[in-house]
DRENPA-3360 file (N, C-alpha, C; in nm, 2 decimals, always signed):
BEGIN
1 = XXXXXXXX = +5.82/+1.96/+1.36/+5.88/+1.93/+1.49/+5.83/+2.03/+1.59 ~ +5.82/+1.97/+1.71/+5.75/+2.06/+1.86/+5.87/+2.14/+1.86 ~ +5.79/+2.25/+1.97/+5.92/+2.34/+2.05/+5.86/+2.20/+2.17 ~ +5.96/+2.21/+2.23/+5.96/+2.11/+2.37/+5.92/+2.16/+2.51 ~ +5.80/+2.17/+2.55/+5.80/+2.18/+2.69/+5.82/+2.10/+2.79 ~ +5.90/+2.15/+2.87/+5.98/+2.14/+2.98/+5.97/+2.11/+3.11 ~ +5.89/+1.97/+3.13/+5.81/+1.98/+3.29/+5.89/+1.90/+3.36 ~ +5.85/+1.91/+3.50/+5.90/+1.85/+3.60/+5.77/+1.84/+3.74;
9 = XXXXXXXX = +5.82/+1.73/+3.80/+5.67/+1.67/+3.88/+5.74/+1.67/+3.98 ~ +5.69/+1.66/+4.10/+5.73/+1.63/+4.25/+5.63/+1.54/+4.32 ~ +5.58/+1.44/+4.34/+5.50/+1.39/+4.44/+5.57/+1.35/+4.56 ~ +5.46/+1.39/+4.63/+5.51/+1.37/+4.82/+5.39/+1.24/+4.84 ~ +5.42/+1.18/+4.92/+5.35/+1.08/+4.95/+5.37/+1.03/+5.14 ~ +5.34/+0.98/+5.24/+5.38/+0.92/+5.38/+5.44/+0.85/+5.36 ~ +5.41/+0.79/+5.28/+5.55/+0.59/+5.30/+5.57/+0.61/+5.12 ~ +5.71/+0.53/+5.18/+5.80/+0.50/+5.03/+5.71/+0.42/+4.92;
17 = XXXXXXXX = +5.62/+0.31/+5.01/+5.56/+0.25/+4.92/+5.44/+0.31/+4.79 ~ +5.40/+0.42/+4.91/+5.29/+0.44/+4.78/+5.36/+0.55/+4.67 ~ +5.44/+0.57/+4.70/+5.53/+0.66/+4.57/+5.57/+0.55/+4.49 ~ +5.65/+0.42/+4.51/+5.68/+0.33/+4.43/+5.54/+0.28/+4.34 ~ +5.43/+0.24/+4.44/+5.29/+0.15/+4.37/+5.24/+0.31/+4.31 ~ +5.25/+0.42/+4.33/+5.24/+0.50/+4.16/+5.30/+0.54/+4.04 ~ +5.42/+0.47/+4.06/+5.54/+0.48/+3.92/+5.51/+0.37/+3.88 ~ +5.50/+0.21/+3.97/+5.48/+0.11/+3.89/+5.30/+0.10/+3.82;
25 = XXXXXXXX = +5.21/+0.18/+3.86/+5.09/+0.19/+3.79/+5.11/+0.27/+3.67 ~ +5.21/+0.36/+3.70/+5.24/+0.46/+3.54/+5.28/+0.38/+3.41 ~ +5.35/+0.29/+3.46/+5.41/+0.27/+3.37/+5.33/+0.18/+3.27 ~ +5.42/+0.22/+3.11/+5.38/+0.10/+2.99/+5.49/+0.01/+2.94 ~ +5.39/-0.08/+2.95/+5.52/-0.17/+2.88/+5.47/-0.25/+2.76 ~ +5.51/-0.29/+2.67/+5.52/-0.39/+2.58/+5.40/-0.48/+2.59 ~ +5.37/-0.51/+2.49/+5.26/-0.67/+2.46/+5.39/-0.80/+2.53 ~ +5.50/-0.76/+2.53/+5.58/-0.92/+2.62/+5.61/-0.86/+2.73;
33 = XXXXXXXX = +5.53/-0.74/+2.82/+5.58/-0.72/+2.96/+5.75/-0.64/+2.99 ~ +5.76/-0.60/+2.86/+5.90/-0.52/+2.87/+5.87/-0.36/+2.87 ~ +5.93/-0.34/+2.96/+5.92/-0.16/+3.03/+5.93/-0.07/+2.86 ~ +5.86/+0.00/+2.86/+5.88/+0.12/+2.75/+5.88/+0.26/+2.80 ~ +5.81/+0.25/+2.87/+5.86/+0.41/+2.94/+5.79/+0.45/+3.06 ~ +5.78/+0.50/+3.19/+5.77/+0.55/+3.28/+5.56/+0.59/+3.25 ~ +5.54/+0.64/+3.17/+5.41/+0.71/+3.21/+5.31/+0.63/+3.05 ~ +5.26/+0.59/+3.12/+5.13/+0.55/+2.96/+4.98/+0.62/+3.04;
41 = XXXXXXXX = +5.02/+0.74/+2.96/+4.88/+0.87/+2.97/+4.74/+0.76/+2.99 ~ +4.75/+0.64/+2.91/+4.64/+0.57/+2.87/+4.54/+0.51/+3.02 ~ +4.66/+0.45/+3.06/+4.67/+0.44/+3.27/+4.56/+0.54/+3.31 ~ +4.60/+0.67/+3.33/+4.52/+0.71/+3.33/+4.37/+0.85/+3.21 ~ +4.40/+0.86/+3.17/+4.25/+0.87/+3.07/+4.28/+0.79/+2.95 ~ +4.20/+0.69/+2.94/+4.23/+0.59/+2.86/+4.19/+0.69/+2.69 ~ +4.23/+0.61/+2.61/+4.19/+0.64/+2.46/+4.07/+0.57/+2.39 ~ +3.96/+0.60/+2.41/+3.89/+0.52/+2.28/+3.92/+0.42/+2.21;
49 = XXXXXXXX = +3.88/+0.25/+2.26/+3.92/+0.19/+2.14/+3.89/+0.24/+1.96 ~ +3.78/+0.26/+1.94/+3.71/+0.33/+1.82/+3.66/+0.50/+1.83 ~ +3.76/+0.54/+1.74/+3.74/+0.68/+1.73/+3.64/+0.74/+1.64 ~ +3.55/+0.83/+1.66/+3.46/+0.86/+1.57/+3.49/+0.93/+1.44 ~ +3.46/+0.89/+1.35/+3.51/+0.88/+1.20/+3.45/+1.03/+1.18 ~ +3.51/+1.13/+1.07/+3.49/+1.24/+1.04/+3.41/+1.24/+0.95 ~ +3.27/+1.25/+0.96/+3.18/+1.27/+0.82/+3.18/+1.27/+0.72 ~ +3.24/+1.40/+0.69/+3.33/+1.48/+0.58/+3.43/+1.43/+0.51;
57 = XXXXXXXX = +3.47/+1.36/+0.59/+3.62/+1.26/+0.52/+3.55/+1.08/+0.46 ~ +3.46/+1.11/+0.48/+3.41/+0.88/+0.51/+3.40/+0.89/+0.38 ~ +3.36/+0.95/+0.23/+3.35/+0.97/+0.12/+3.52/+0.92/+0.05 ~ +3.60/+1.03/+0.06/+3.70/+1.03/+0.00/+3.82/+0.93/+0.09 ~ +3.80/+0.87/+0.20/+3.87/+0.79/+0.30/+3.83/+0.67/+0.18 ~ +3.68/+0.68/+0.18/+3.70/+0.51/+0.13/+3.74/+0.50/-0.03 ~ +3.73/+0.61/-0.08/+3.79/+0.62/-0.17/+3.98/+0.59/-0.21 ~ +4.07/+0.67/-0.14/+4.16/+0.66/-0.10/+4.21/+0.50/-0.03;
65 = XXXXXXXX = +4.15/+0.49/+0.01/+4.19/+0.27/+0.11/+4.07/+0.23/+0.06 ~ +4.01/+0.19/+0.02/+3.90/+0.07/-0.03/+3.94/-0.06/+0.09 ~ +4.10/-0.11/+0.09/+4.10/-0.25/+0.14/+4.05/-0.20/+0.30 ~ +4.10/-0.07/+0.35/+4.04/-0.08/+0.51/+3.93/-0.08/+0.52 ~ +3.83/-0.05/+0.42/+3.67/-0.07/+0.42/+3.60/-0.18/+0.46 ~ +3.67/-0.24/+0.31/+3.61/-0.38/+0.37/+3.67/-0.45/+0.49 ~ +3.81/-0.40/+0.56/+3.85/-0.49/+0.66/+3.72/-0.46/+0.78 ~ +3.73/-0.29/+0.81/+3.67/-0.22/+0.87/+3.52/-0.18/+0.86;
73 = XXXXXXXX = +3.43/-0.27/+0.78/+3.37/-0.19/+0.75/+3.20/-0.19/+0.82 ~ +3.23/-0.28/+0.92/+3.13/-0.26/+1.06/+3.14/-0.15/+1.12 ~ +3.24/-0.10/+1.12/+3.28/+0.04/+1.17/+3.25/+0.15/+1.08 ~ +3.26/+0.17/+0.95/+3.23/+0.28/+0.90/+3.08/+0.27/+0.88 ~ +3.01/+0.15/+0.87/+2.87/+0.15/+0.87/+2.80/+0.21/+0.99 ~ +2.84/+0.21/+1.14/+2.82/+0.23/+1.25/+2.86/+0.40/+1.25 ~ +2.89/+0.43/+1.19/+2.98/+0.55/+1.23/+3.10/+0.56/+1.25 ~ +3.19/+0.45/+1.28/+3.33/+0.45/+1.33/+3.42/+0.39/+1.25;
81 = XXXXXXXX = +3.57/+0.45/+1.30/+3.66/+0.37/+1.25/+3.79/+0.33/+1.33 ~ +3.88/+0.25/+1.31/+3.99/+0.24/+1.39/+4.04/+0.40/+1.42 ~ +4.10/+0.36/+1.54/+4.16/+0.48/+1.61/+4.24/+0.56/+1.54 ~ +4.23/+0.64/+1.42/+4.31/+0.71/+1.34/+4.31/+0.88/+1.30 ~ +4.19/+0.94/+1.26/+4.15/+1.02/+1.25/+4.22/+1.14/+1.30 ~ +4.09/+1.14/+1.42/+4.12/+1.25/+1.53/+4.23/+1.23/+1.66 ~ +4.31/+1.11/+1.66/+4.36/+1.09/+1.72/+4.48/+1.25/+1.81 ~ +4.49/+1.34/+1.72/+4.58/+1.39/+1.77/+4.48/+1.51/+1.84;
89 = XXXXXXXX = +4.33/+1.56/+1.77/+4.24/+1.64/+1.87/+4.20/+1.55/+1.95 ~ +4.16/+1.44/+1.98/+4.14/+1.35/+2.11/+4.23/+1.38/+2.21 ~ +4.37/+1.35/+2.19/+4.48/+1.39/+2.29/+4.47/+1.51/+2.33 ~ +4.47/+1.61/+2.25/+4.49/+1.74/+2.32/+4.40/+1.78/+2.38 ~ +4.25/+1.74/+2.39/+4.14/+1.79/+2.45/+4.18/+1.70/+2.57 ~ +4.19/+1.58/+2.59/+4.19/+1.47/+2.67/+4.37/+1.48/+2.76 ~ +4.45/+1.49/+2.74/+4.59/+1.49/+2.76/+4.61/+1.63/+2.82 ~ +4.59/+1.70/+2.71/+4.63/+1.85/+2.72/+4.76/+1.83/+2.63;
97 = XXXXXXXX = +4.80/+1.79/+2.53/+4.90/+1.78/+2.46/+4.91/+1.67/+2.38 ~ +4.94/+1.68/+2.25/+4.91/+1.61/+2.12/+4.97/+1.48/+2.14 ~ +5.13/+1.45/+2.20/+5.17/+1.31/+2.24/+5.16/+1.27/+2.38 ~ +5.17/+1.39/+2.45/+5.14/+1.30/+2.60/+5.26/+1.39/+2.69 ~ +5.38/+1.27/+2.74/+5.44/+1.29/+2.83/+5.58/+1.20/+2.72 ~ +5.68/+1.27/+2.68/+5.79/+1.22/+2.65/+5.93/+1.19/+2.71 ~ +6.05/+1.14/+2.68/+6.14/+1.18/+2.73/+6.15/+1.19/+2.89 ~ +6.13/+1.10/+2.92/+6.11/+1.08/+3.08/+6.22/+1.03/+3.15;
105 = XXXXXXXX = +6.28/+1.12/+3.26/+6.40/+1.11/+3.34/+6.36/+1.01/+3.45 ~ +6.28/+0.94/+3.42/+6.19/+0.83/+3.55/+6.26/+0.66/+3.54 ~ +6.38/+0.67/+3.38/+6.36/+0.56/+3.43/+6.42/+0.46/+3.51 ~ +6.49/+0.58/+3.60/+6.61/+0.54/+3.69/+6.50/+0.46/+3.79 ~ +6.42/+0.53/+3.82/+6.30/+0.46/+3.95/+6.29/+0.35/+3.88 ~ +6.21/+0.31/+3.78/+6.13/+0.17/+3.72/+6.25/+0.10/+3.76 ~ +6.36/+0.12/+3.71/+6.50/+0.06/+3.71/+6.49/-0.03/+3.84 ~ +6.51/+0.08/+3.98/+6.54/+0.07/+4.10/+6.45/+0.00/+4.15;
113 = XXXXXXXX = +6.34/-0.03/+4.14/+6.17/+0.00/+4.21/+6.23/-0.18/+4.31 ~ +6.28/-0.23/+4.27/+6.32/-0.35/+4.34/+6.42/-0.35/+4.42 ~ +6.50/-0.26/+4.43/+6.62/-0.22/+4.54/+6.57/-0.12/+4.64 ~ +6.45/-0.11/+4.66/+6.40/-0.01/+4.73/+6.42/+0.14/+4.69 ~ +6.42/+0.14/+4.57/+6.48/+0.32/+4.55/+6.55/+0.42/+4.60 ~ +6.65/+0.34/+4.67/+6.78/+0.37/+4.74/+6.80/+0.47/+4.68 ~ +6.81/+0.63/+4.70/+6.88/+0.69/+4.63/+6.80/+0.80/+4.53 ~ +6.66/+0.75/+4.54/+6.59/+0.81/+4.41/+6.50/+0.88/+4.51;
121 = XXXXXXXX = +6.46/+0.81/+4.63/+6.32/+0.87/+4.67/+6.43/+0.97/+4.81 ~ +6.38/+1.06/+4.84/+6.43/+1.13/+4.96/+6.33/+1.12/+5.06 ~ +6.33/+1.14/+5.18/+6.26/+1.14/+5.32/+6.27/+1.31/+5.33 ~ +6.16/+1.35/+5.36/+6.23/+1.50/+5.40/+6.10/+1.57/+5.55 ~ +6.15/+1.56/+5.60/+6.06/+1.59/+5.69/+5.93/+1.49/+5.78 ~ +5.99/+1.39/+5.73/+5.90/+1.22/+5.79/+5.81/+1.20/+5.64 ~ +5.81/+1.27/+5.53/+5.73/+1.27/+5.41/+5.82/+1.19/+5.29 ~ +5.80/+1.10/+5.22/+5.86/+1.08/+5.11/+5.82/+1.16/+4.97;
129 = XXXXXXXX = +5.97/+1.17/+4.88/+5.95/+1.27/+4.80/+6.03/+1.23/+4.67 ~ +5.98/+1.24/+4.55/+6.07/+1.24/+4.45/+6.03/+1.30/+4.32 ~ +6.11/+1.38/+4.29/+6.09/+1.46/+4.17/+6.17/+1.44/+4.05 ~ +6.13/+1.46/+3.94/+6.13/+1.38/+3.83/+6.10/+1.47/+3.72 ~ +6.17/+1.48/+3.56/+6.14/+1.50/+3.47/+6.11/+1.44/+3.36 ~ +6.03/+1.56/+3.22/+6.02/+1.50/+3.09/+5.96/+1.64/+3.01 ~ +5.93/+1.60/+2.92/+5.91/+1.70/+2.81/+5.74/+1.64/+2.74 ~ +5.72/+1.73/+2.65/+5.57/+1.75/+2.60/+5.59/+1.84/+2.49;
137 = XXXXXXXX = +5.54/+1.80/+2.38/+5.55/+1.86/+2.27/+5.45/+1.99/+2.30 ~ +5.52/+2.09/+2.31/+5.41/+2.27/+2.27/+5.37/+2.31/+2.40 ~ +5.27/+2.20/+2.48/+5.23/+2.26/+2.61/+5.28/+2.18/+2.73 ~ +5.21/+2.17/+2.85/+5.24/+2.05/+2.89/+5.10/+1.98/+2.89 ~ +5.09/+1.87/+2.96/+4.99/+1.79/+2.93/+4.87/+1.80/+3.07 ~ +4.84/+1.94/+3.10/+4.74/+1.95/+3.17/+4.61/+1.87/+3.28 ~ +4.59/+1.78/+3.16/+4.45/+1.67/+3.19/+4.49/+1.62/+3.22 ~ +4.63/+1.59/+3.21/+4.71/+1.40/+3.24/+4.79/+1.43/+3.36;
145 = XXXXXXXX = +4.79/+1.55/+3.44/+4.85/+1.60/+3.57/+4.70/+1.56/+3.64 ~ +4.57/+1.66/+3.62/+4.48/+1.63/+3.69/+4.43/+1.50/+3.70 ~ +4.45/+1.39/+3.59/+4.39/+1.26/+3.60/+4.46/+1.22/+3.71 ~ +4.59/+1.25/+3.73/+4.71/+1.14/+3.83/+4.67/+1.18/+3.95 ~ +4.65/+1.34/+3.95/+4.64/+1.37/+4.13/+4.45/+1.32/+4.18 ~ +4.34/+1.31/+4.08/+4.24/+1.27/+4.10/+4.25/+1.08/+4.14 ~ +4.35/+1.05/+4.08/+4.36/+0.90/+4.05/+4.40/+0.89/+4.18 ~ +4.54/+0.94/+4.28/+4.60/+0.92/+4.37/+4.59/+1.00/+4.46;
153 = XXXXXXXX = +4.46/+1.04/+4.53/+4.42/+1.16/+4.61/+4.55/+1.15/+4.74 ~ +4.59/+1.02/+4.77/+4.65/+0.99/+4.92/+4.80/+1.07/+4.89 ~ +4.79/+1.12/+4.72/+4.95/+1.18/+4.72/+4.97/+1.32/+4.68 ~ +5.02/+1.42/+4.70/+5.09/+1.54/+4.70/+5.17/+1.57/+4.54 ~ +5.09/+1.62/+4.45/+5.20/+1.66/+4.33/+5.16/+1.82/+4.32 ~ +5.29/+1.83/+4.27/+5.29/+1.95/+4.24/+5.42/+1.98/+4.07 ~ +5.36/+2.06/+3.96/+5.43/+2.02/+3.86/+5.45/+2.19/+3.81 ~ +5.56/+2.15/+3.73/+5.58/+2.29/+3.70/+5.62/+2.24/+3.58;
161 = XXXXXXXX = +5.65/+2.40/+3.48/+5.66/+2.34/+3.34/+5.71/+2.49/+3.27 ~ +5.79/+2.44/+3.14/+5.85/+2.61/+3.09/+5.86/+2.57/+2.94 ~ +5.86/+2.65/+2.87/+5.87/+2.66/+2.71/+5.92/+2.82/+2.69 ~ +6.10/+2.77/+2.66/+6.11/+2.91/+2.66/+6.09/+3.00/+2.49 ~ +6.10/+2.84/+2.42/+6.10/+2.93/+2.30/+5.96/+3.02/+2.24 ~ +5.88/+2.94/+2.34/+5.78/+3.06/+2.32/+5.69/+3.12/+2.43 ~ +5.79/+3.11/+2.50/+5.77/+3.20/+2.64/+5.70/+3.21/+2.74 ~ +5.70/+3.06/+2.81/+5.54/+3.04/+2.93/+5.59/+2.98/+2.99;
169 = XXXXXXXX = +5.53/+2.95/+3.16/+5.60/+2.90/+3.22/+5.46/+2.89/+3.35 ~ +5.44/+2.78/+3.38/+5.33/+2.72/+3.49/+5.36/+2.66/+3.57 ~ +5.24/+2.63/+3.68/+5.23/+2.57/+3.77/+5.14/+2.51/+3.80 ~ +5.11/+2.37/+3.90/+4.96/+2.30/+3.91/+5.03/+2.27/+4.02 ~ +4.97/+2.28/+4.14/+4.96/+2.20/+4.26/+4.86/+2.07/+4.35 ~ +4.84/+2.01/+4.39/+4.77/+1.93/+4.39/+4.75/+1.86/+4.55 ~ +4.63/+1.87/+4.67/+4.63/+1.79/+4.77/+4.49/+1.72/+4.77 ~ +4.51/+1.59/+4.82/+4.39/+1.53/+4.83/+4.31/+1.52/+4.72;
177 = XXXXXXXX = +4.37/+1.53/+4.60/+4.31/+1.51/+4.45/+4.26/+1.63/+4.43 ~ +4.28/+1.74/+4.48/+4.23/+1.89/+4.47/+4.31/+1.98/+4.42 ~ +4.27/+2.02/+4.34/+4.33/+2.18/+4.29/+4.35/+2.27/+4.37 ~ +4.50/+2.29/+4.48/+4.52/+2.41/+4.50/+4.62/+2.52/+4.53 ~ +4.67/+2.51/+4.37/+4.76/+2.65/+4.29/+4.80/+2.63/+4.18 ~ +4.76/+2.74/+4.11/+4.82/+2.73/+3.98/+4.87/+2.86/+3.97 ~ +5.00/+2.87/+3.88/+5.04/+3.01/+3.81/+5.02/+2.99/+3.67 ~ +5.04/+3.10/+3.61/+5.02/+3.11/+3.44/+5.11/+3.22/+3.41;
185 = XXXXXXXX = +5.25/+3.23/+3.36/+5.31/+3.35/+3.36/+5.38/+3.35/+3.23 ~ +5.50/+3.46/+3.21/+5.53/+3.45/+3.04/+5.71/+3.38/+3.11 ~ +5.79/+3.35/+3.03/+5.92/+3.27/+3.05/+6.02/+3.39/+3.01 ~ +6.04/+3.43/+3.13/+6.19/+3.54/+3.04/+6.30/+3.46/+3.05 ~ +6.36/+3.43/+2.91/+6.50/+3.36/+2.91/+6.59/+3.46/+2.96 ~ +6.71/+3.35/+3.06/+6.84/+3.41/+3.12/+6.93/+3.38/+3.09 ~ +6.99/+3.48/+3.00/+7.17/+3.44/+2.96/+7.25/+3.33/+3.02 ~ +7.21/+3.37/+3.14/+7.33/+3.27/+3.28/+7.24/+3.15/+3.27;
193 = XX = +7.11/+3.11/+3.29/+7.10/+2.97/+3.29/+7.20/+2.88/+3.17 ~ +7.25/+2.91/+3.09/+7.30/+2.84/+2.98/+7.43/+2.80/+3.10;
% end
């Protein structure tokens, strides 16, 4: 089991609309069109349908399942296999964290996204804004902040993130699809936040 890091996003955007048409691009839903959660990483850096099979493992793999051989076995002749392997170093190199984005406090918006987000989105200064949380197993998910602000240059994020159990605590800023600010510092836990 993860220690949980602890992030939180803010995108600013001009009009309500394009904050809404980037939560409804986030999201995943179901093979029948039913919402599952607020962000599918996949949106943006997709995953390899076919993951490259480990060398070192194709010996004793086919040993171990014989039947996925022959289901699969265009693929281990090719070099590949269904998406199984390295699935969890793909994510981390690609994501910046082994599942992604969990536990998403977003899904009051998906909820709303048809009432106009009465309530969710704020106006602050003629800018629309809404900020939002979720968690991430160990780190946060680094790659999958820069894919969104590269993906949506016309919008403003800025994310922050803390892991106190093992003591870190960041920043990414984001304009015009550009990197500019980051912190990197250690997390001193505070009695009084409890």
């Amino acid at each position: 089991m993860p220690n949980w890091c602890e992030c939180e996003m803010t995108v600013t955007a001009l009009t309500k609309q394009e904050l809404i048409d980037f939560f409804v691009f986030a999201e995943q839903h179901d093979n029948e069109g039913k919402f599952v959660c607020a962000y599918d990483e996949n949106k943006f850096v997709p995953k390899p349908a076919k993951a490259r099979w480990v060398a070192a493992m194709q010996e004793e793999y086919a040993k171990a399942f014989p039947n996925t051989i022959k289901e699969y076995g265009e693929y281990v002749l090719n070099g590949f296999v269904p998406y199984t392997w390295d699935w969890y170093d793909w994510q981390v190199k690609n994501w910046g964290s082994k599942w992604g984005i969990c536990d998403d406090e977003n899904r009051v918006l998906s909820a709303n996204k048809d009432d106009d987000c009465e309530g969710i989105v704020e106006e602050v200064g003629g800018l629309f804004v809404i900020t939002t949380g979720f968690s991430s197993p160990w780190c946060p998910p680094e790659h999958l902040f820069v894919a969104m602000a590269t993906k949506f240059p016309n919008l403003s994020f800025a994310f922050k993130w803390w892991e106190p159990g093992v003591g870190f605590k960041g920043s990414l800023t984001f304009e015009k699809g550009e990197l500019t600010g980051s912190t990197d510092e250690e997390y001193v836990y505070d009695e009084e936040e409890e």
